[in-house]
C-alpha positions in Angstrom: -11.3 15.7 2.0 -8.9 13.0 0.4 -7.5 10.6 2.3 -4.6 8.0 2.2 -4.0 4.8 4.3 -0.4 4.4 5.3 0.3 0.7 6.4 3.3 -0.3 8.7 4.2 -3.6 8.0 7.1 -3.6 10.8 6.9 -4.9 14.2 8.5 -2.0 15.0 6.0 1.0 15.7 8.6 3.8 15.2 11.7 2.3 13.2 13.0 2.2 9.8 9.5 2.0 8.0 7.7 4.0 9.9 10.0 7.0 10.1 9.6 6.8 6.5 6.2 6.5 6.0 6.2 9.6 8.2 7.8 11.9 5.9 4.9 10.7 3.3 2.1 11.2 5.6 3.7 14.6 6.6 4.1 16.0 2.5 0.6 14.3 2.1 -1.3 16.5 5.1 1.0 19.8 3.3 -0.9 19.1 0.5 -4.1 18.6 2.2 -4.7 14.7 1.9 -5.7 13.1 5.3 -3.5 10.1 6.3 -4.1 7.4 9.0 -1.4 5.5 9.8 -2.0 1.7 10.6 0.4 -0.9 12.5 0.3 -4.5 11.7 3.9 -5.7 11.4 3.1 -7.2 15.4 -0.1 -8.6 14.9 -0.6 -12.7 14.7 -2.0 -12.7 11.3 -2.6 -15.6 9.2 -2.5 -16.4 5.7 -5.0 -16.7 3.1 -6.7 -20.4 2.5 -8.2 -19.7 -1.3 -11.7 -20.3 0.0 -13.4 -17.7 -1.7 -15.6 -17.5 1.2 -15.2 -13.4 0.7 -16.9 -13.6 -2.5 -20.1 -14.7 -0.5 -19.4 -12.9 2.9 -17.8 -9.6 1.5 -15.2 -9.9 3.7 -12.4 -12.6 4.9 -14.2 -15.8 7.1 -10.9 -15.0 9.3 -12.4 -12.0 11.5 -10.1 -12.0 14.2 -7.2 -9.8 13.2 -7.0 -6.3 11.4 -7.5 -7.9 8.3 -11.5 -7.0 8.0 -11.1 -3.6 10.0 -8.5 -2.2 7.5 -10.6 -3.5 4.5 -13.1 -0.9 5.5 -11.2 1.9 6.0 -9.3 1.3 2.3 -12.6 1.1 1.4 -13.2 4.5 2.4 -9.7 6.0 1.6 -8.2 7.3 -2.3 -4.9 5.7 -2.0 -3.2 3.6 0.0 1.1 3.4 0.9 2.1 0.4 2.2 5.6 0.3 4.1 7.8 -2.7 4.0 11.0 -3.7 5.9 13.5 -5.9 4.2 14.6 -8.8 6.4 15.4 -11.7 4.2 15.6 -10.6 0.9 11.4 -10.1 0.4 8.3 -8.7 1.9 7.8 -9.2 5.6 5.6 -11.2 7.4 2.7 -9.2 5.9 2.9 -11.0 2.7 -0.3 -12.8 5.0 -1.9 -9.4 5.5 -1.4 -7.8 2.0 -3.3 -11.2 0.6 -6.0 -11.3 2.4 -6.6 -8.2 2.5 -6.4 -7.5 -2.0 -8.2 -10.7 -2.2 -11.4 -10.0 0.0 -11.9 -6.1 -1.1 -13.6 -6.3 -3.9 -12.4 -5.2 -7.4 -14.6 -2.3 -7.8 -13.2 -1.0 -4.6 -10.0 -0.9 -5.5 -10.0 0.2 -9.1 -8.7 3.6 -9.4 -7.5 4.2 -5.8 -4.0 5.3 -6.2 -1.7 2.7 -4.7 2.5 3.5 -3.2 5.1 1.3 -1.9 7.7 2.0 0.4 10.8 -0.2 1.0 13.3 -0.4 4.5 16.4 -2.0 4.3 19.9 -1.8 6.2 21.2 -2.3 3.2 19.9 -4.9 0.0 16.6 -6.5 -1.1 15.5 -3.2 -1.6 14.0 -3.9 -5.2 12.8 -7.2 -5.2 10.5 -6.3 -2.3 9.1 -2.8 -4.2 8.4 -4.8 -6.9 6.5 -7.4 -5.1 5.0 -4.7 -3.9 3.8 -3.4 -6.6 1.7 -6.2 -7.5 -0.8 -5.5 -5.6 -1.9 -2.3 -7.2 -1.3 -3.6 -10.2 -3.6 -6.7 -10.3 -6.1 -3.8 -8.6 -6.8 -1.7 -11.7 -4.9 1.0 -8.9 -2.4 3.4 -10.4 0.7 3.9 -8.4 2.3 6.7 -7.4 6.0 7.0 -8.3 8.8 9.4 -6.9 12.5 10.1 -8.4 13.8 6.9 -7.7 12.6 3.8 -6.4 10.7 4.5 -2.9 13.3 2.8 -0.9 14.9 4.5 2.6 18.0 2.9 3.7 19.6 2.4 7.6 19.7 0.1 10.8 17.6 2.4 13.1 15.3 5.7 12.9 18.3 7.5 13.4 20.2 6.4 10.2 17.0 6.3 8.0 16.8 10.4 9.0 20.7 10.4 8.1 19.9 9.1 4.2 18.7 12.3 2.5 18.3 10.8 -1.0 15.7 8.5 0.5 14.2 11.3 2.7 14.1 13.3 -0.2 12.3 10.5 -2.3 10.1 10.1 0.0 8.9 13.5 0.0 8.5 13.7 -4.0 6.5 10.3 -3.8 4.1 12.9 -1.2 4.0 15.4 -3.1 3.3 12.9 -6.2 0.7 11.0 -5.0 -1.7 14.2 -3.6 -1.4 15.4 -7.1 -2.3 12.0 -8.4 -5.1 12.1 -6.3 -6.3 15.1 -6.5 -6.0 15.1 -10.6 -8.3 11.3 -10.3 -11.0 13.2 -8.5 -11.0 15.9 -10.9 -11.5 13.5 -13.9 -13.7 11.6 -11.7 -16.1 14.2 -11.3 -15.8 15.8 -14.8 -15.9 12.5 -16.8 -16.5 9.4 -14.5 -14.1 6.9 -14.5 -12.5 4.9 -16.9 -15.1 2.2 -19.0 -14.3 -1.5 -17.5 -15.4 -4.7 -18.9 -18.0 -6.5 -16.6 -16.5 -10.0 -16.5 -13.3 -11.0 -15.9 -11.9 -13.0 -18.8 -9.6 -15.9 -16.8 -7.4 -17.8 -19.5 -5.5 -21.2 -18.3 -2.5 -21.8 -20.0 -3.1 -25.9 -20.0 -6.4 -27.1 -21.1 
């Protein structure tokens, strides 16, 4: 069975985020995708150095947060949501997380792995964050799943995130969107193989 790694970056275990990375993970087990849901919004979790000491080990030198744990289960999973609240315009405090973690999982891991963002806010900073986001997948080769509209829920509690039914309602298109995704990558997967890749990475500085 396919499964999908949903990633709270909120502090807050059952608010804004999580309620709507719920309604993902609910569409996603509909359509018969497993889904673990992870928490790290609370955890002391420090940022990456650049010492490419994963390239050696095969995982971050720092092995004393979830940082090394999740890399093995996204290593192990066929897409990936990560879930976002807005508190000063940006990503949260996972920006550290999200780092470490793309950095240290190698790129053949990632490649092809479908990849989601979801966005809380009371109100604004909505898009910046998405796109920031989005980045990550890019950069990993990892298509991403979209929905009708930006994946973005919008209120100051649970409560009011369940009260905003174009976001609920975005949220369960992105489900529905990223099990087909999924599903349709495993297909060609199996039929074909994967997409060809270049071996080596061509790195090009813009001042020489």
């Amino acid at each position: 069975m396919s499964k999908v790694l949903l990633i709270n970056g909120s502090p807050h275990a059952r608010g804004c985020t999580a309620t709507a990375l719920g309604v993902v993970a609910d569409v996603l087990e509909q359509n018969g995708i497993e889904t673990e849901t992870i928490h790290v919004g609370h955890k002391d979790i420090r940022g990456c150095i650049g010492c490419g000491k994963c390239r050696e080990l095969g995982k971050c030198v720092f092995d004393k947060d979830m940082v090394n744990e999740v890399a093995e289960k996204f290593k192990e999973a066929d897409g990936i949501v990560i879930g976002s609240p807005v508190y000063f315009g940006a990503v949260s405090a996972m920006t550290s997380f999200l780092n470490r973690l793309f950095y240290s999982v190698p790129a053949e891991v990632k490649r092809m792995k479908v990849g989601a963002a979801v966005v809380s806010a009371r109100r604004a900073g909505t898009t910046a964050t998405f796109d920031q986001l989005n980045k990550y997948f890019l950069h990993g080769e990892m298509p991403i799943a979209s929905s009708r509209y930006w994946n973005m829920v919008h209120g100051n509690t649970a409560e009011e995130v369940l009260r905003d039914e174009e976001g609920l309602q975005t949220m369960r298109v992105l489900g529905r969107n990223m099990a087909f995704l999924i599903r349709a990558i495993a297909c060609e997967r199996e039929a074909s193989g994967l997409p060809e890749t270049e071996p080596q990475r061509i790195a090009t500085n813009f001042i020489r």
